[in-house]
N, C-alpha and C positions, 0 to 999 in steps of 0.2 A: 323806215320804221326802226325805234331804238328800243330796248329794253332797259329801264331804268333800274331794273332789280339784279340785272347780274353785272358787276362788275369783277374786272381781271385785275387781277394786284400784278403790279408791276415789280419783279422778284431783285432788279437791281442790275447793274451795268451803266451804260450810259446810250441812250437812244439819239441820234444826231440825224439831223435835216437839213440841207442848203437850199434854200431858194433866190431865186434873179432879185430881183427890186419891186419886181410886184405881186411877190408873193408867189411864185408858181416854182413848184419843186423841182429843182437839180439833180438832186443827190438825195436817197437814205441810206443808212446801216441797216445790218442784217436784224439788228435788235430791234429799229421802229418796224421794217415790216413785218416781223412775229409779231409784233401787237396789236398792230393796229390790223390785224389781220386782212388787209390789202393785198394785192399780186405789185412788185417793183411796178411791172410798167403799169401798174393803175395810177399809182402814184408820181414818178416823174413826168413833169407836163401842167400837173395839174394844178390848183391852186390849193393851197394848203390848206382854208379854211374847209375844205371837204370833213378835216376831220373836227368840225367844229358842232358840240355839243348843245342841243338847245337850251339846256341850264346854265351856262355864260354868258355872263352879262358883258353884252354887245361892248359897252364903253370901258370896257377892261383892253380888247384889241387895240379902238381906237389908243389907248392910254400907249398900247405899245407902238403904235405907230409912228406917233408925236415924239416919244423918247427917243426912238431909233434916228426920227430926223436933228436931234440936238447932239447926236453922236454919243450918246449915252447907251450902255450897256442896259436891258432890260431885263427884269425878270417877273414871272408870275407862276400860280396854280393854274392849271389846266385842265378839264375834265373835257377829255378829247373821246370821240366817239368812232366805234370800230366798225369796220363793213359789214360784221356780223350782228350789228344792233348791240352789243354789248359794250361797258367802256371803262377808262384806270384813268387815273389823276396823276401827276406827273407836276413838279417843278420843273420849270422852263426857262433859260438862261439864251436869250436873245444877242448875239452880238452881230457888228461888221465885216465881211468880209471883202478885200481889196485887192486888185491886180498888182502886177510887178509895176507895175507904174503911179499905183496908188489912190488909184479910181475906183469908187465903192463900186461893187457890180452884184453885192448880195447880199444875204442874213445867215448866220449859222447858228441853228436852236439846239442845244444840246438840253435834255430832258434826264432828271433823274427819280430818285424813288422820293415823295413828301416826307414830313416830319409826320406822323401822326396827330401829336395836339394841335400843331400849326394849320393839317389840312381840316381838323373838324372845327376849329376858328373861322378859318377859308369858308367853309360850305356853308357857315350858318350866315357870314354875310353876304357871301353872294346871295344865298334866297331870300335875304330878307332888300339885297338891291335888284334881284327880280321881280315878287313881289310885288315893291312897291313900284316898279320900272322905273327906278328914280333916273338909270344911264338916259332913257328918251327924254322923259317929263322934265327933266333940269337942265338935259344937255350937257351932262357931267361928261366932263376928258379925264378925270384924275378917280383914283379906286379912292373908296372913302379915309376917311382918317385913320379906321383901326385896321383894314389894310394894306395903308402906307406905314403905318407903324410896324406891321408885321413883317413887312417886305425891306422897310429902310434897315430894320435894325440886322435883319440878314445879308443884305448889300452891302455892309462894309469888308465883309472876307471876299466879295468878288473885284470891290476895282483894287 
């Protein structure tokens, strides 16, 4: 059960997750599990989409999935959902992690606090690509245009 009416503002630091390659948690900081109000060991083990909120749109993950396999650095908005029903939005910076030997063996999500105008841009077109369920009904892999616009013109400070 969520509650859609309270959310946690996320006051700032940087929240970090490691998971294996298919998604199941390694590793948190002390920052993600204050927020996501989880116990560690709920969390490592499990699969990260636990904390996956039913107002994202499903083909935003896949989007990160597909980037992740071309070796590109990913990033998005998030609106992750806490064990307590309640939930924070959160910028999401997806990258690579690799052994001494140079073999991917994971993802490292580091998470920080949204822009505000950027995340009520964010919210208004996810619900209008839930909504209309466009990710199922088109089979879209890619976040719409305004989006990718929002997201390309902030991914030049990260590569």
């Amino acid at each position: 059960m969520y509650n859609n009416e309270e959310e946690v503002l996320f006051q700032g630091g940087v929240m970090i997750t490691e998971t294996d390659l298919k998604g199941r948690i390694t590793y948190v900081n002390r920052k993600f599990v204050d927020m996501s109000a989880y116990e560690k060991s709920e969390l490592v083990g499990n699969v990260h989409s636990i904390m996956r909120h039913p107002d994202m749109p499903r083909c935003l993950f896949k989007n990160m999935w597909e980037t992740l396999k071309t070796g590109e650095t990913w990033k998005g908005y998030v609106k992750n959902l806490r064990k307590d029903g309640k939930y924070y939005w959160v910028v999401v910076y997806v990258s690579h992690k690799y052994d001494d030997m140079g073999t991917l063996v994971g993802y490292i999500a580091a998470r920080k606090v949204p822009e505000h105008d950027t995340l009520e841009a964010i919210k208004k077109e996810y619900g209008e690509m839930l909504d209309a369920e466009q990710c199922i009904q088109d089979n879209e892999m890619m976040p719409t245009p305004t989006i990718q616009n929002i997201i390309g013109a902030e991914m030049g400070a990260v590569r």
